[in-house]
C-alpha positions as CSV (number, residue, x, y, z in Angstrom):
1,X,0.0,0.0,0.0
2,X,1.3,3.1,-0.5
3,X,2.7,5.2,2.4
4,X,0.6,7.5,4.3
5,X,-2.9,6.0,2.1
6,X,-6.0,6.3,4.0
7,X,-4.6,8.5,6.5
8,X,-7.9,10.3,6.6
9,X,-9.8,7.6,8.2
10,X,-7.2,6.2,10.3
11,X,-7.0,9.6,11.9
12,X,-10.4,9.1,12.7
13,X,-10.1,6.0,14.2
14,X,-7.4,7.2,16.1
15,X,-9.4,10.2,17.7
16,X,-12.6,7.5,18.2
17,X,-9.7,5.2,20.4
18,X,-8.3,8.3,22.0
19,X,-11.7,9.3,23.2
20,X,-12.7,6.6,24.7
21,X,-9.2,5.5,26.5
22,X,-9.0,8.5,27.8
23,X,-13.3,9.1,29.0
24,X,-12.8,5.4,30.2
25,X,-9.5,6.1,32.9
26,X,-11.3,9.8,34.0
27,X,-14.3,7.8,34.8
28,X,-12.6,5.3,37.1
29,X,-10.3,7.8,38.4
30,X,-13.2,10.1,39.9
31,X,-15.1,6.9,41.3
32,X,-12.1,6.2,43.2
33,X,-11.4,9.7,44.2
34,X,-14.7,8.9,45.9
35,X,-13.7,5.9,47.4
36,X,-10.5,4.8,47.2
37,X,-11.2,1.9,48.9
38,X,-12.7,-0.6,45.6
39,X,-9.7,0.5,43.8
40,X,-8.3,-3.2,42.7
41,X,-5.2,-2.2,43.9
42,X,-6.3,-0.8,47.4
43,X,-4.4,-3.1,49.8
44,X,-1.5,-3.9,47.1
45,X,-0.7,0.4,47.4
46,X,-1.4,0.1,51.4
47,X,1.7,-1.5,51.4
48,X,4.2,0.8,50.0
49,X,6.9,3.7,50.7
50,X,4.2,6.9,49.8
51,X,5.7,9.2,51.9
52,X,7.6,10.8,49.0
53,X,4.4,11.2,47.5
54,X,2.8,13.7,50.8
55,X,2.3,16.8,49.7
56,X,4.5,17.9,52.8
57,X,7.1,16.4,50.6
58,X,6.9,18.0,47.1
59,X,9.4,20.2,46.1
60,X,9.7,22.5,42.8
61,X,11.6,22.1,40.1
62,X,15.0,24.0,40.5
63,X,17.8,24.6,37.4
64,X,20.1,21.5,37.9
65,X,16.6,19.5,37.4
66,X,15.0,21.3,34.4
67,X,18.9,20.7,32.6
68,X,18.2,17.0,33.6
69,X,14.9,17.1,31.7
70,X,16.4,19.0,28.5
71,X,19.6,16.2,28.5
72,X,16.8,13.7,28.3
73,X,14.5,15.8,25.7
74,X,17.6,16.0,23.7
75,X,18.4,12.2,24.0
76,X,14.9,11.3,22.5
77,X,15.6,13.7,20.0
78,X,18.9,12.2,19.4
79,X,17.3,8.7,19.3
80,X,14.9,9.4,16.9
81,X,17.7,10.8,14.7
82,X,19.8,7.9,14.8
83,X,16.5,5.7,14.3
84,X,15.8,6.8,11.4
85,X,18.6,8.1,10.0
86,X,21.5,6.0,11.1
87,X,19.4,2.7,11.4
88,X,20.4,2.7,15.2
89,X,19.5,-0.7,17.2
90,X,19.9,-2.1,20.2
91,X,23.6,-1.8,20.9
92,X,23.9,2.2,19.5
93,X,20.5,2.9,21.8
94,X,22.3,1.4,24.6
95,X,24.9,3.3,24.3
96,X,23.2,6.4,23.7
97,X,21.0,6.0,27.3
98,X,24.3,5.3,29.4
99,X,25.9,8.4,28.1
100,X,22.9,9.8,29.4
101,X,22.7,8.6,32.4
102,X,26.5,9.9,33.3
103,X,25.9,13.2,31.8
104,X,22.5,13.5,34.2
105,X,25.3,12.1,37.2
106,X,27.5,14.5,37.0
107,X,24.9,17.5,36.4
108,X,23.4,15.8,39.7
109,X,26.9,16.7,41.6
110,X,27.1,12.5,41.7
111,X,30.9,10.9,42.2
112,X,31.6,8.2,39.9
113,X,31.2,5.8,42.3
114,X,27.7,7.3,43.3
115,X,26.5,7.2,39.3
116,X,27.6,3.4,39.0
117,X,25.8,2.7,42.7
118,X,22.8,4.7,41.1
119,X,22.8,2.6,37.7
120,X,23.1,-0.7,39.5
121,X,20.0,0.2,41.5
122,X,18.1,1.1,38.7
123,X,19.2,-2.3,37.2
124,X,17.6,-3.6,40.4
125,X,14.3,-2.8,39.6
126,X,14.0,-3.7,35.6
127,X,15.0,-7.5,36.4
128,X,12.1,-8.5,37.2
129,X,10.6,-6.9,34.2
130,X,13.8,-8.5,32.1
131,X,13.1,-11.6,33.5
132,X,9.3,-11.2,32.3
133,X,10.4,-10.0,28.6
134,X,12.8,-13.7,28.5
135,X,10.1,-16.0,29.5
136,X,7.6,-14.2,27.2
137,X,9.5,-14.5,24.2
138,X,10.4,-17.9,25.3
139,X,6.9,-19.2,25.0
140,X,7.2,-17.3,21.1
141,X,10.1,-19.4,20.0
142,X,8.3,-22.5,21.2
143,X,5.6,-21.6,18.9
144,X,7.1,-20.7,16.1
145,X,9.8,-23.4,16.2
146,X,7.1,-26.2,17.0
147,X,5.0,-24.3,14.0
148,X,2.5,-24.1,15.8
149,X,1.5,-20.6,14.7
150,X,1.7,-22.0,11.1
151,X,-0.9,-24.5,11.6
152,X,-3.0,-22.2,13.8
153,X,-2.8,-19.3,10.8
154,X,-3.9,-22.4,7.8
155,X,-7.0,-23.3,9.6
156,X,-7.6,-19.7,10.4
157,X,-7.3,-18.7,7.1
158,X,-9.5,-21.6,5.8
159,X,-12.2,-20.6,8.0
160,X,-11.8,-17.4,6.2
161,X,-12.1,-18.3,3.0
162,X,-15.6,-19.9,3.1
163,X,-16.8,-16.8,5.2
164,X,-19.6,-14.5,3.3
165,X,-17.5,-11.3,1.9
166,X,-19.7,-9.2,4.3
167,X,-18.2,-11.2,7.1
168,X,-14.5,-11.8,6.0
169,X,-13.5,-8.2,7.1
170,X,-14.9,-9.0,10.7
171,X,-13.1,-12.3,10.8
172,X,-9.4,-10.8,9.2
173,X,-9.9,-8.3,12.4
174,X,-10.9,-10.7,14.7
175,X,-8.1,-13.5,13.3
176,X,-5.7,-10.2,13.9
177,X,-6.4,-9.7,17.8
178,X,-6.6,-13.3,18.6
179,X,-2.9,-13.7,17.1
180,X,-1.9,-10.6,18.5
181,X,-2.1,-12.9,21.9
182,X,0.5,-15.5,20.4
183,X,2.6,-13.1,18.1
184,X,2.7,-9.7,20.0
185,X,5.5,-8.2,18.2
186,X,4.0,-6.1,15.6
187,X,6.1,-6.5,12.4
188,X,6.4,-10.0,12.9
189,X,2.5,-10.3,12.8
190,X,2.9,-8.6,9.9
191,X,5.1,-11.1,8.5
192,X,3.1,-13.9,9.1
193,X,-0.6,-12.8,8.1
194,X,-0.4,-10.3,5.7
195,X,1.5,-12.3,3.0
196,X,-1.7,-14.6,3.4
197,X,-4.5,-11.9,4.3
198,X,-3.1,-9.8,1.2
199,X,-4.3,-12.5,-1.3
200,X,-7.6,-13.9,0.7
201,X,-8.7,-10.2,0.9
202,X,-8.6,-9.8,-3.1
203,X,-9.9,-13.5,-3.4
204,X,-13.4,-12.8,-1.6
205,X,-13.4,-8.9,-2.4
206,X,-11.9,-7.4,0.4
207,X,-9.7,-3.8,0.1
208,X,-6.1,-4.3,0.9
209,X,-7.1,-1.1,2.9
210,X,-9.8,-2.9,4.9
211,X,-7.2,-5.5,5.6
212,X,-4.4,-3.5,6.2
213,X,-6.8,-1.7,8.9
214,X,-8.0,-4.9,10.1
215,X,-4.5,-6.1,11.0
216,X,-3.5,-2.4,12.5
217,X,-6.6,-2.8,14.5
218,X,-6.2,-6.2,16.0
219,X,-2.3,-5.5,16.7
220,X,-3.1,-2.7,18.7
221,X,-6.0,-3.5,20.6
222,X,-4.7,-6.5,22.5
223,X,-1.3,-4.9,23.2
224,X,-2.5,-3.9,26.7
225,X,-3.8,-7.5,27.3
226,X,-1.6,-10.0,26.4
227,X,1.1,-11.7,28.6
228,X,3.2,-12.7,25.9
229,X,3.6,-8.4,25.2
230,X,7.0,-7.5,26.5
231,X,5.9,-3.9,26.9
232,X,3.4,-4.5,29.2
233,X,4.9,-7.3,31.4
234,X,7.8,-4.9,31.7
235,X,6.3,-2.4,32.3
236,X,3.4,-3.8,35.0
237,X,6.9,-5.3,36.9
238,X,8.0,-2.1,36.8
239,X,4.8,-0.4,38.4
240,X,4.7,-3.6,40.7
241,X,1.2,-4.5,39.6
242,X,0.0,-7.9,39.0
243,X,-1.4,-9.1,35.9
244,X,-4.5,-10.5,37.2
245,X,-5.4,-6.9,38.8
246,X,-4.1,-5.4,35.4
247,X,-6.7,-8.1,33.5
248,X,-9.7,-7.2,36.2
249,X,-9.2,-3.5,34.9
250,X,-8.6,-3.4,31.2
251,X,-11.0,-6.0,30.2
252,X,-14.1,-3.5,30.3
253,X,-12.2,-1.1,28.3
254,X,-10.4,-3.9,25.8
255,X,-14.7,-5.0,25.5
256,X,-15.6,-1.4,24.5
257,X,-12.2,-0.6,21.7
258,X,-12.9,-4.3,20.4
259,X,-16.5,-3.2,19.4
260,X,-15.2,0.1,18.3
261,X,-12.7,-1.5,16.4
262,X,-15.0,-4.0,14.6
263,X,-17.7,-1.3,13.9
264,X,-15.0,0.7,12.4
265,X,-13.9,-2.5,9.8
266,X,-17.4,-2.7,9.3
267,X,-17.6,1.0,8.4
268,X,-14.1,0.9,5.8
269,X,-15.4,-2.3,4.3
270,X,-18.9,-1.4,3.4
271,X,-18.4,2.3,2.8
272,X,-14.8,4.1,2.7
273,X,-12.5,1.4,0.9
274,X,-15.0,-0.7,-1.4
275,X,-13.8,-2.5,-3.9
């Protein structure tokens, strides 16, 4: 597909997700600004070190801080560059963060000693979260070494093929989110299902558009949801909250986008991207 094609209504659908992520979290927060007490994570938050978060303790942001923040503005801006530019990965961002995270040392009047004590600590609390990432991808390898996923994609994509043309957007969008679960890395979704969702879409008169959206959809969606997602684990280690509690939570809201999402297929197959 051509870059930057159907922008229009994927802006759209963009705004329609925004909305309702955003109407969704402001709802719960006020109801438990009322009482905090049904929060999920009421007696998990009982039980930790809040006191730098008493308002007795806040403090405004001085010179030596607001540097800080404009050394790590300028590394995003620097890691962007080299991203797209460059073709930076893994070893030139990791690079680019430690220089960082000296340079914000020694603006914070740190020793050496004191920045390498502060990194290790750091390190502390993304093992966990490390740990997470290995055992997630773990259970992809298996999968994908065991071909698993290839069986599970044929018999999807059979399923497909005798499905009413009406109904084969639906199913691409729902096949998308359910893989999502067992292949959470984006561009190797991609990989897998488009080179077979490409053809099945112009064999029972699908756009490309449609399924393009479909898959965009149904990668995205299920991000938030599924333990196999390195993001989230990492980042739900990181924030110390269980999955479970995390599941309780984001299942109304993954209920409501997953609607939105197949009204919206719905929508771009029967009236923006026709065949």
């Amino acid at each position: 597909m051509p870059l930057f094609s159907g922008i229009g209504f994927r802006l759209i659908a963009w705004f329609v997700f925004v909305i309702i992520s955003v109407t969704y979290v402001i709802m719960y927060a006020r109801k438990i600004k009322k009482n905090p007490a049904i929060s999920s994570m009421y007696e998990f938050d009982k039980q930790r070190n809040v006191e730098e978060l008493k308002p007795d303790n806040e403090k405004t942001l001085d010179a030596r801080q607001a540097l800080i923040l404009a050394v790590l503005g300028i590394t995003v801006v620097g890691l962007a560059f080299g991203v797209t530019m460059f073709d930076w990965y893994i070893t030139e961002i990791s690079g680019l963060f430690l220089l960082m995270g000296i340079i914000v040392g020694f603006i914070g009047k740190l020793r050496v000693n004191e920045i390498a004590q502060a990194f290790v600590k750091g390190c502390e609390e993304l093992v966990v979260g490390a740990l997470v990432v290995g055992f997630a991808y773990g259970i992809l390898v298996v999968l994908e070494d065991s071909l698993t996923i290839d069986t599970i994609l044929h018999s999807i994509s059979s399923v497909l093929d005798r499905l009413p043309t009406s109904l084969t957007a639906i199913g691409m969008y729902v096949t998308q989110n359910f893989l999502n679960f067992i292949v959470p890395s984006g561009s190797g979704q991609a990989a897998l299902t488009m080179p077979i969702m490409s053809p099945l879409a112009d064999l029972t008169g699908v756009s490309r558009q449609t399924s393009v959206f479909a898959f965009q959809l149904g990668d995205g969606i299920s991000n938030i949801l599924t333990p196999t997602g390195s993001v989230l684990m990492a980042s739900l280690a990181l924030a110390k909250i269980p999955w479970v509690k995390w599941v309780k939570w984001v299942i109304p809201l993954i209920l409501i986008q997953f609607i939105a999402g197949a009204v919206l297929v719905t929508i771009a197959h029967l009236f923006v991207w026709t065949v």
